[in-house]
FISETOR-644509 format. One record per residue (C-alpha): z, y, x. Coordinates in steps of 0.02 Angstrom, whole numbers, padded with zeros to 5 digits, always signed. Each point is the difference from the previous one (the first is absolute). Layout:
<pts>
ZYX
...
</pts>
This chain:
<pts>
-00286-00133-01826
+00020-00152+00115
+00089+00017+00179
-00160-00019+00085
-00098+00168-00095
+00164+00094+00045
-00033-00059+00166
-00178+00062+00014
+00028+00172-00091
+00147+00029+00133
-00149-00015+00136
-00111+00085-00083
+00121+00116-00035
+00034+00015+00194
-00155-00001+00065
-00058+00167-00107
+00158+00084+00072
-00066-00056+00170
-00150+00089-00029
+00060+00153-00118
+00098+00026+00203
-00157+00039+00069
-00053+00142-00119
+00086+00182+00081
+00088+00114-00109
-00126+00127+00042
-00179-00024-00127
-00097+00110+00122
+00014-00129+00157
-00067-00153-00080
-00187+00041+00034
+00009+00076+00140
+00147-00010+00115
-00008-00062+00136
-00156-00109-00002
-00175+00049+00064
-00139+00007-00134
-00098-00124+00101
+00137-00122+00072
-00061-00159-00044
+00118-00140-00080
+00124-00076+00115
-00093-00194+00012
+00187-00074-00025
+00026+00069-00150
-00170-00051-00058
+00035-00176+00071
+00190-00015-00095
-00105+00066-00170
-00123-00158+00019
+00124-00124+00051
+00074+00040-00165
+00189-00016+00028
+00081+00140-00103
+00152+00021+00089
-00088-00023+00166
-00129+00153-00037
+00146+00119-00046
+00087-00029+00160
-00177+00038+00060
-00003+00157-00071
+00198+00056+00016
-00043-00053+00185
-00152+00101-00001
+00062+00168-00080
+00159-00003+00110
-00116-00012+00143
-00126+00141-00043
+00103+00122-00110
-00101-00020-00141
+00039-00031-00188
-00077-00155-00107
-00128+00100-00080
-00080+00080+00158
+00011-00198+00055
-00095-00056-00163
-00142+00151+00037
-00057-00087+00154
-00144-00113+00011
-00074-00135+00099
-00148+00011+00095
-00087-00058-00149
+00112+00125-00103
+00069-00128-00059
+00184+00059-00071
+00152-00124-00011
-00032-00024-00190
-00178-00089+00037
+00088-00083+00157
+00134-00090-00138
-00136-00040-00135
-00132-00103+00112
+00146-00123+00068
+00075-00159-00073
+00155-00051+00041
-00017-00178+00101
+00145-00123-00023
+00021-00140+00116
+00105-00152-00067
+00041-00179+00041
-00064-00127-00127
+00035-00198+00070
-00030+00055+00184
-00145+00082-00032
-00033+00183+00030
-00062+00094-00134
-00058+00182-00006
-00017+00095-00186
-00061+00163-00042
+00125+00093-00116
-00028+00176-00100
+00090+00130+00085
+00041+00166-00059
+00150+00050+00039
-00046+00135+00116
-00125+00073-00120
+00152+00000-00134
+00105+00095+00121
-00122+00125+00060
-00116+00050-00159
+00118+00106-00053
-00007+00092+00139
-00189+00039+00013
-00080+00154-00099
-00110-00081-00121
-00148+00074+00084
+00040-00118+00163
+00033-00149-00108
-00196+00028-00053
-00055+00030+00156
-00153-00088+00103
+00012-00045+00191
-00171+00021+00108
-00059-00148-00099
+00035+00069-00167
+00120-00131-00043
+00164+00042-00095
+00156-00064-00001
-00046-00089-00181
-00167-00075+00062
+00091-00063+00145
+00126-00101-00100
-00127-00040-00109
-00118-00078+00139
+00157-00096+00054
+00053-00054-00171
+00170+00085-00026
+00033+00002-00180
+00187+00096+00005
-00079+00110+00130
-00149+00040-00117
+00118+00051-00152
+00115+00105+00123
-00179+00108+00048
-00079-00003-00160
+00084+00136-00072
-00019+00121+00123
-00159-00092+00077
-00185+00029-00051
-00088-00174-00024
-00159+00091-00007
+00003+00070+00164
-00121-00107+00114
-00012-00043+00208
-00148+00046+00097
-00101-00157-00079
+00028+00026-00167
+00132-00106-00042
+00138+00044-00128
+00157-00085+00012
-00045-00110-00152
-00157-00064+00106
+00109-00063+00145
+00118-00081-00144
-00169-00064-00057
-00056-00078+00141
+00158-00080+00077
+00048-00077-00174
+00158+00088-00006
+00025-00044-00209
+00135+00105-00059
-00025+00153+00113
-00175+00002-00083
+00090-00011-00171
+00117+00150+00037
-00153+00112+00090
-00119-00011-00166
+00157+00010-00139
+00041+00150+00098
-00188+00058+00009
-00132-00085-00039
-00143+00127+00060
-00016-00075+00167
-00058-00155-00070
-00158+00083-00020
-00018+00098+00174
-00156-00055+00111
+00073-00026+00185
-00127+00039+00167
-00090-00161-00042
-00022+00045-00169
+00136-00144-00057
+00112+00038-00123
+00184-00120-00025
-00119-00088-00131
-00123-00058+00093
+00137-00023+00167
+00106-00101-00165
-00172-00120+00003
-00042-00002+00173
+00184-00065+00040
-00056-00150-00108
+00190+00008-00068
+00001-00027-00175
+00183+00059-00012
-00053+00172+00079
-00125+00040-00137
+00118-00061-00141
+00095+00144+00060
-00142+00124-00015
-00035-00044-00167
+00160-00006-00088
+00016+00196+00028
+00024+00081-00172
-00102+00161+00009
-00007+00045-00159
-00214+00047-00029
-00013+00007+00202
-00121-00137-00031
-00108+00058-00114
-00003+00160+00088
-00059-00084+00164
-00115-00102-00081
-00097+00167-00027
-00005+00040+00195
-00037-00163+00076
-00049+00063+00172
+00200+00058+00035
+00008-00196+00037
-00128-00028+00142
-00051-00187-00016
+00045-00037-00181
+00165-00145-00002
-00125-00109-00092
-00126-00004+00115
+00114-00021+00160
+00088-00170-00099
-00199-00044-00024
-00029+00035+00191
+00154-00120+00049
-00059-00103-00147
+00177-00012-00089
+00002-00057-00141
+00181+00020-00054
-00017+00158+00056
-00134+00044-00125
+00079-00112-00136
+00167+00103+00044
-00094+00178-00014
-00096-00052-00169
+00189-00058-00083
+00096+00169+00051
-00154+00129+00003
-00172-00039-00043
-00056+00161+00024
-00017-00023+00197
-00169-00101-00063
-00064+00131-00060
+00006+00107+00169
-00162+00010+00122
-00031+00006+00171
-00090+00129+00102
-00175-00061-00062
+00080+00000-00187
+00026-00182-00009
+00109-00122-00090
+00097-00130+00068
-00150-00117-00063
-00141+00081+00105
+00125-00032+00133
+00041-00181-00027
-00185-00013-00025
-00024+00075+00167
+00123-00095+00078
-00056-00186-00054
+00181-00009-00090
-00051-00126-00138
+00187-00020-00064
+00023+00173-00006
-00180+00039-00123
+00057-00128-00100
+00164+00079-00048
-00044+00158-00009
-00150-00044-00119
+00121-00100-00102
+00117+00158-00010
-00112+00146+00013
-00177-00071-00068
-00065+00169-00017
+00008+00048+00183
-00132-00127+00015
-00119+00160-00080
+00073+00141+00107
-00109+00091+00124
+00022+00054+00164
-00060+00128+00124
-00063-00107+00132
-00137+00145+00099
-00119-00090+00091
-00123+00123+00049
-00092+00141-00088
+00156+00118-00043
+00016-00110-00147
+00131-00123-00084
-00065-00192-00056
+00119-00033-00135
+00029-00158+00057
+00104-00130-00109
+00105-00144+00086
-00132-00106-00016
-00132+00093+00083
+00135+00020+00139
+00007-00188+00017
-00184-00014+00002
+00004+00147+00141
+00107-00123+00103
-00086-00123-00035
+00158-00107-00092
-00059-00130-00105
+00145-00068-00070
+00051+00166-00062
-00152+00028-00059
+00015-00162-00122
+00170+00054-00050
-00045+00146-00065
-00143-00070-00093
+00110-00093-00095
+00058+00172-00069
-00165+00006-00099
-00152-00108+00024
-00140+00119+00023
-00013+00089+00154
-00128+00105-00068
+00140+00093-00090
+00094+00045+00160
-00098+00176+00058
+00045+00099+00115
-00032+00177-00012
-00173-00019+00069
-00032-00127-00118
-00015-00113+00132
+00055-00215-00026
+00085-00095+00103
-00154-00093+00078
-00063+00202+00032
+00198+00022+00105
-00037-00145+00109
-00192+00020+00033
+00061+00172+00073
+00147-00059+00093
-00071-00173+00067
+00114-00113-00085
-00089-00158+00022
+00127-00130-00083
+00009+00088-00146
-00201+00039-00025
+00002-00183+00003
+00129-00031-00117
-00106+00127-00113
-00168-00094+00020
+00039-00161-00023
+00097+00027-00155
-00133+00008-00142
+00101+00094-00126
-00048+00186+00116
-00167-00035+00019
-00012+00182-00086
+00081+00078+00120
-00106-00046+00126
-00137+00138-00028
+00111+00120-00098
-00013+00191+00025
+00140+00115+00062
-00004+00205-00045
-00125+00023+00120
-00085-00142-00035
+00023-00077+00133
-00013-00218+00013
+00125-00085+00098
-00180-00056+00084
+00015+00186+00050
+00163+00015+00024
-00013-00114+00141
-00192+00064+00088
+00103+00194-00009
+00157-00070+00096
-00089-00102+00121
+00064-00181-00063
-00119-00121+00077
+00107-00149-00022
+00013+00037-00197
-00168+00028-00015
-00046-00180+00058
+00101-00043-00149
-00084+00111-00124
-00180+00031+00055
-00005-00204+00006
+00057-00008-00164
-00138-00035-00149
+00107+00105-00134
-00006+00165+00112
-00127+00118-00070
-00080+00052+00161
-00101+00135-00096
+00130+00116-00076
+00024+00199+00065
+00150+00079+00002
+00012+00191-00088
-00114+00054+00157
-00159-00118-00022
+00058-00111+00153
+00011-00181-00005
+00107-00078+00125
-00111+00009+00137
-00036+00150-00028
+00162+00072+00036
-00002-00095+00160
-00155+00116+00037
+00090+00152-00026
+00156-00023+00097
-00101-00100+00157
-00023+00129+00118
+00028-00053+00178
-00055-00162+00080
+00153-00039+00070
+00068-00023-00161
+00023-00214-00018
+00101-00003-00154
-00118+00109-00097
-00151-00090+00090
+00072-00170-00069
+00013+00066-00166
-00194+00045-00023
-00039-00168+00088
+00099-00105-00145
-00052+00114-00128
-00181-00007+00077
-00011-00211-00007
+00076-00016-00166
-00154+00100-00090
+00096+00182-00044
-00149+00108-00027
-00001+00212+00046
-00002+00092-00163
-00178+00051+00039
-00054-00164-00033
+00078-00013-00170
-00074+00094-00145
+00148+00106-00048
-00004+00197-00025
+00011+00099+00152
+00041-00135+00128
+00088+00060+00138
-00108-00107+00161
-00162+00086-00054
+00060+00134+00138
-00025-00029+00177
+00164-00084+00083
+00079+00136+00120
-00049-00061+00171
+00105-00117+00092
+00113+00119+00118
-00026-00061+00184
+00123-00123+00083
+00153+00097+00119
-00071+00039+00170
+00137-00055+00068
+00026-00159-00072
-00188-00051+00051
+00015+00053+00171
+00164-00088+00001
-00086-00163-00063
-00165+00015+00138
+00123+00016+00129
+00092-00141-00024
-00169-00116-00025
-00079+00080+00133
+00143-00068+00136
+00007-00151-00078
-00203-00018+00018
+00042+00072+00186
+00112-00147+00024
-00114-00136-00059
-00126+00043+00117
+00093+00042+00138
+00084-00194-00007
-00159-00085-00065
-00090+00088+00153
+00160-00074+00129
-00016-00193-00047
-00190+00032-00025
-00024-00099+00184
-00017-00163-00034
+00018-00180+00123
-00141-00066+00020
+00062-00204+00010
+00046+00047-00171
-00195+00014-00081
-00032-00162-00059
+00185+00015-00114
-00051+00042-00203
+00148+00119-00006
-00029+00082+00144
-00168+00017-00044
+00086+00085-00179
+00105+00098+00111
-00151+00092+00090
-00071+00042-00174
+00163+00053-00109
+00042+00100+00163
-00170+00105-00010
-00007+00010-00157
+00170+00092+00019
-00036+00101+00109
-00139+00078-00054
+00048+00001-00180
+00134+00123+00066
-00105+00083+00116
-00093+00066-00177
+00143+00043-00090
+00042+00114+00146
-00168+00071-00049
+00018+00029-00148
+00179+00070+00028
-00107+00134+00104
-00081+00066-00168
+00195+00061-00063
-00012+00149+00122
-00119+00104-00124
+00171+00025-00104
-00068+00013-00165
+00116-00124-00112
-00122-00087-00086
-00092-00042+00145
+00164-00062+00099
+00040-00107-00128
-00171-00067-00030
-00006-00037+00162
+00155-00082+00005
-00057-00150-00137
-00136-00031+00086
+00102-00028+00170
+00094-00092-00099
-00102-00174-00008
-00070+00021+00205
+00190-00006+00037
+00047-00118-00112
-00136-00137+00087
+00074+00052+00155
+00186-00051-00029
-00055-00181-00104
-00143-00043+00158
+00174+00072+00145
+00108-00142-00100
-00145-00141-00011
-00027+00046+00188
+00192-00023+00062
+00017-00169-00097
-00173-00069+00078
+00053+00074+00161
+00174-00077-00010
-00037-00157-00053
-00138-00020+00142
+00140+00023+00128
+00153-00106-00071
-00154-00160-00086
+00073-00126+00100
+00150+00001-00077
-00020-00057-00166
+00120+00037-00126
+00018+00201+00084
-00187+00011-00023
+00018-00047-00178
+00148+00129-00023
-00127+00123+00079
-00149-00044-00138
+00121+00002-00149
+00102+00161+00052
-00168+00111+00038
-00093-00092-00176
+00152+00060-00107
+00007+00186+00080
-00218+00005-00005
+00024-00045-00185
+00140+00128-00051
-00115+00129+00107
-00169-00033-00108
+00110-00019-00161
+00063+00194+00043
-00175+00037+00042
-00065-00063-00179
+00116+00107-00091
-00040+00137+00056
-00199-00023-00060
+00053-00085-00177
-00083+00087-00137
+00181+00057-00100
-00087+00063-00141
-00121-00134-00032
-00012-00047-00201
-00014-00178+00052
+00154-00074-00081
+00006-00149+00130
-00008+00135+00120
+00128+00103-00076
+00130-00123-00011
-00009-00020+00178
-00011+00200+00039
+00157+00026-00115
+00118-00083+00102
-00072+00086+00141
+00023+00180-00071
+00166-00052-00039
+00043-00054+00177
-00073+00151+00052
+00118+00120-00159
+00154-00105+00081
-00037+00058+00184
-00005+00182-00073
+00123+00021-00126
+00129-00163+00044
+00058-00129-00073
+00081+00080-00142
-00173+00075-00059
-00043-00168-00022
+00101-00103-00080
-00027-00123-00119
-00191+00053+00034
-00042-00165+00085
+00048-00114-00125
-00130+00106-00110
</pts>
C-alpha cells in the first residue's frame, strides 16, 4: 500500500469517527430526542450536502447537532420541503472543478460521492429506498445525474424498480441522458426495468432509440438475461412502442442493423394495431428501412395487422396495402419486387391493392396501377363482399378516383356487389340529404360515365326495382341561413342601383352612358325580383325554400354582372378625356364582367352530361369544386389525371 492510500484511509478513517461522535450512547434518543416530528431540514445543511465538500458538510452537521441537541440520526430523519433527505441532496450534485489551463478558465463536472460514502451507512435501508414528493430516490437521482460510484454505493440497498411520479425508473433517466456505464451497472444488477412502460408509455428501449445514441442501445442489448428474451417476446405489449418501430420512426438504420445482429427477435414484436416494423416503415414512407427489413425478415412482408377502420371489424391489412392506404408509391414498388403478382397479396377481405387505394383516395398510386398493363386483372376484381374497387370508391365517397376509373374502358361498369348494387347504386342508398356534395359528385361521375341501376340490368332480384327512399329535406337552418344572406345582398343591389339611377342629362348623346342607363335598370330590377322571390321562403317548408332559392338564384345573378357593366360605363363616361385611365377603366371592368359570367356558367353546366367533349370540360370542374371541399390533399395528383 502506497503513502498516498494510507493517506486517504487515515481520512476516511477520521471522518467516520467524526460522525460515529454524533451518535449518543443512549439507542432510545436517536429518533426522537430532541427534534420535532415536523421540523423541516435546516437549508444549510441541505446547501453543504449539494455543494458536495465532504469535510465541509460534516462541520455542517457537528455545527448543526451542537446547536440543536440532536444526534446524527434524528438529523438524517428530516426532510426538505420536497422531503427530500440529505442522501437524495448528495446523489443529484456533481462536484464542479475550476482549473487554469493556458489562461483560460475552465469549469469540469467531476463524480462526487464522498458524502454518500460517509453517510449510507448511517441510513436504515428503508430511507436509503425512499421517494421525496416527486417519487424520486436517492438511486434515480444519481442515476439522472450520471454518477456511476454513487449508483454502485445505492444499488445494494436501493430499488432500481422503484419509479417518480412520471414513470421513470432510474434506468430511464440513465437512458435518456446517455449516462453508458451507469446503464451497464442498473440492468447487470436488474434487468426487469428495461421492460417497464413509463407515464408516456416509453420504456428505456424506445428512450435508448429516441436518444438517437447508438452507444446507449449497445448497452441495452448486451444484457445477458438468460431466456428473458424469449419470454418477452411472448408479451409484446410490456414494451409500449416496439424498439423496432421507434428506430423505423427516427429512420435509423444502424439502429435496426444493430437490433437485428444482437436480437432479432425485437422484429418480431407489434405495435398497438399488431403491426410489424414493415407496416410501419410502409406507413412512414421509410424506403431504406422496407428494404432491409424485407431483405432480413421477407416473411413479414405476409403478416397481417389489425388496422379497424370502421364496422367493429379488423382489415388484415399487409404492408403493402398500408402503403397503398397512404398513398406511397415507391413503397408500393418495393414491395412488389417481393413477388410480382399483386393479385397474391390479400388482405383478409380479400381485397387488392388497387381495392386499398380506391377506398382510401390514393391517387398516385391508382395511377401507377392503371397504367401498368401487367394488373389489368385487378382492376375489376372482387373482394369477400364482392365488392369492385369501382365500389369501393362510389361507398367511400371518392370522386376524384372515380374520374380515374369510371373513365376507364377496362372498368366493368355493370358488375353488383353480394347485394345486387352496381356502383351507382350504392351511391343511391347512402345519398340521403341534399346537402351532401361529396356523395352528390359521386352519382354525377358515376351518372356521365354510363353505370346503370341494377333494375336496368337483367340479373336476379335487382336491388333498384324498389322505390329509392325519398330524398330527406335540406336543414332548415342552413336554407334560411342561405336566403338571408342573398336576400341583403339583392337589398343592396337595389338600394345602390336605385342611388346613381339619376342620370345628367349633357351626358345623353355618350354610347356608354347610354349603356349605363340600361345595365343600371336592368340591375335594379333584376334584384327587385329576387327580393320577390325571396318573399316565397316565409311558407317554411324546406323544399319550397330551397326551390325558391335556385330560382333567385339567376334574377340575382343578372343583377350583380348588369351593377359591374353599369360602374365601368359610368366610370369611364366621367374620366373619357383622359385617355389611357379610360382604357384602364374598359379593361379592368371587361376582365371582372368576364370572371362574373364565367361563375355564372358554371353554375348551369350540365355535370352529368354523357357528351365526352362535354365531360372533359365538366371533370376539371368537379374537381375544382372536390378541392374547395375536401383540400388540397384530397386532390392530389388528380389534375394531372
Amino acid at each position: 500500500m502506497d503513502a498516498k492510500q494510507s493517506m486517504e484511509l487515515e481520512t476516511w478513517k477520521q471522518r467516520r469517527q467524526r460522525l460515529d461522535a454524533l451518535i449518543r450512547d443512549d439507542p432510545s434518543q436517536q429518533r426522537r430526542d430532541p427534534a420535532e416530528p415536523e421540523k423541516i431540514m435546516d437549508h444549510q445543511l441541505y446547501l453543504a450536502a449539494k455543494e458536495g465538500d465532504v469535510d465541509k458538510f460534516i462541520k455542517a452537521l457537528e455545527d448543526h447537532c451542537a446547536k440543536e441537541g440532536v444526534s446524527l440520526p434524528v438529523v438524517l430523519d428530516l426532510r426538505s420541503p420536497s422531503e427530500s433527505t440529505l442522501l437524495h441532496a448528495a446523489a443529484g450534485i456533481f462536484k464542479r472543478v475550476i482549473f487554469m489551463l493556458k489562461f483560460t478558465r475552465h469549469q469540469w463536472k467531476t463524480e462526487n460521492d464522498d458524502i454518500i460514502r460517509a453517510i449510507i451507512d448511517f441510513f436504515p435501508e428503508d430511507q436509503i429506498s425512499g421517494a421525496n414528493s416527486r417519487g424520486e430516490t436517492p438511486l434515480l437521482l444519481a442515476a439522472r445525474a450520471g454518477k456511476t460510484s454513487a449508483v454502485e454505493l445505492l444499488l445494494p440497498q436501493g430499488n432500481p424498480r422503484i419509479t417518480d411520479c412520471t414513470g421513470n425508473s432510474a434506468l430511464h433517466e440513465a437512458v435518456k441522458n446517455r449516462h453508458y456505464e451507469v446503464i451497464r451497472r442498473l440492468v447487470n444488477a436488474d434487468p426487469h426495468p428495461l421492460y417497464h412502460q413509463n407515464g408516456e408509455s416509453k420504456s428505456p428501449w424506445y428512450l435508448a432509440v429516441e436518444t438517437g445514441d447508438l452507444e446507449v442501445l449497445k448497452c441495452l442489448l448486451e444484457v445477458p438475461n438468460e431466456g428473458e428474451d424469449e419470454r418477452r417476446s411472448q408479451t409484446p405489449w410490456d414494451f409500449g412502442m416496439p424498439p423496432a418501430h421507434v428506430a423505423v420512426m427516427h429512420q435509423k438504420l444502424d439502429m435496426l442493423t444493430e437490433m437485428w445482429e444482437k436480437k432479432p427477435w425485437l422484429f418480431q414484436l407489434r405495435d398497438a394495431e399488431y403491426g410489424t416494423p414493415l407496416h410501419f416503415a410502409a406507413y412512414a414512407n421509410y424506403l431504406d428501412g422496407v428494404k432491409f427489413m424485407t431483405e432480413k425478415f421477407p416473411k413479414s412482408v405476409l403478416k397481417q395487422d389489425s388496422t379497424m377502420l370502421g364496422q367493429d371489424r379488423t382489415e388484415g391489412y399487409l404492408p403493402i396495402h398500408v402503403a397503398c392506404m397512404m398513398d406511397h408509391v415507391g413503397i408500393v414498388k418495393e414491395l412488389l419486387q417481393q413477388w410480382p403478382d399483386p393479385a397474391e397479396f390479400p388482405s383478409r377481405l380479400l381485397q387488392n391493392i388497387l381495392h386499398v387505394s380506391a377506398r382510401h383516395g390514393s391517387i398516385s398510386t391508382i395511377k401507377y396501377i392503371l397504367k401498368n398493363p401487367k394488373f389489368g386483372h385487378l382492376i375489376n376484381a372482387r373482394d369477400f363482399e364482392m365488392n369492385t374497387p369501382l365500389h369501393l370508391a362510389a361507398l367511400h365517397w371518392q370522386p376524384s378516383v372515380l374520374l380515374l376509373l369510371a373513365r376507364d374502358s377496362r372498368v366493368d361498369l355493370k358488375l353488383v356487389d353480394m347485394n345486387n348494387m352496381t356502383a351507382l347504386d350504392v351511391v343511391d342508398f347512402f345519398v340521403y340529404s341534399l346537402t351532401l356534395y361529396l356523395q352528390r359528385l359521386t352519382r354525377i361521375i358515376l351518372q356521365s360515365a354510363g353505370t346503370p341501376r341494377s333494375g336496368e340490368l337483367a340479373i336476379w332480384k335487382p336491388n333498384s326495382r324498389i322505390p329509392r327512399k325519398e330524398l330527406e329535406p335540406p336543414d332548415l337552418d342552413i336554407v334560411k341561413e342561405e336566403v338571408n344572406t342573398s336576400m341583403v345582398v339583392a337589398t343592396l343591389v337595389a338600394a345602390m342601383t336605385f342611388a346613381s339611377g339619376a342620370g345628367i342629362a349633357i351626358f345623353l348623346h355618350k354610347a356608354m352612358y347610354n349603356v349605363f342607363v340600361i345595365s343600371n335598370s336592368i340591375a335594379m330590377y333584376s334584384s327587385i325580383i329576387a327580393i320577390v322571390i325571396f318573399l316565397w321562403t316565409q311558407i317554411h317548408f324546406p323544399h319550397a325554400m330551397r326551390n325558391a332559392l335556385l330560382k333567385a338564384r339567376l334574377p340575382l345573378l343578372v343583377a350583380l354582372a348588369a351593377m359591374a357593366l353599369a360602374f365601368m360605363a359610368g366610370v369611364y363616361v366621367t374620366v373619357t378625356k383622359l385617355a389611357w385611365l379610360a382604357i384602364v377603366v374598359l379593361v379592368l371592368g371587361s376582365v371582372a364582367l368576364f370572371i362574373i359570367l364565367s361563375l355564372y356558367l358554371l353554375l348551369y353546366i350540365p355535370l352529368g352530361s354523357n357528351n365526352r367533349l362535354i365531360r372533359r370540360f365538366t371533370d376539371l370542374i368537379i374537381l375544382i369544386i372536390y378541392w374547395v371541399s375536401v383540400g388540397k390533399e384530397g386532390t392530389k395528383g388528380a389534375f394531372n389525371s
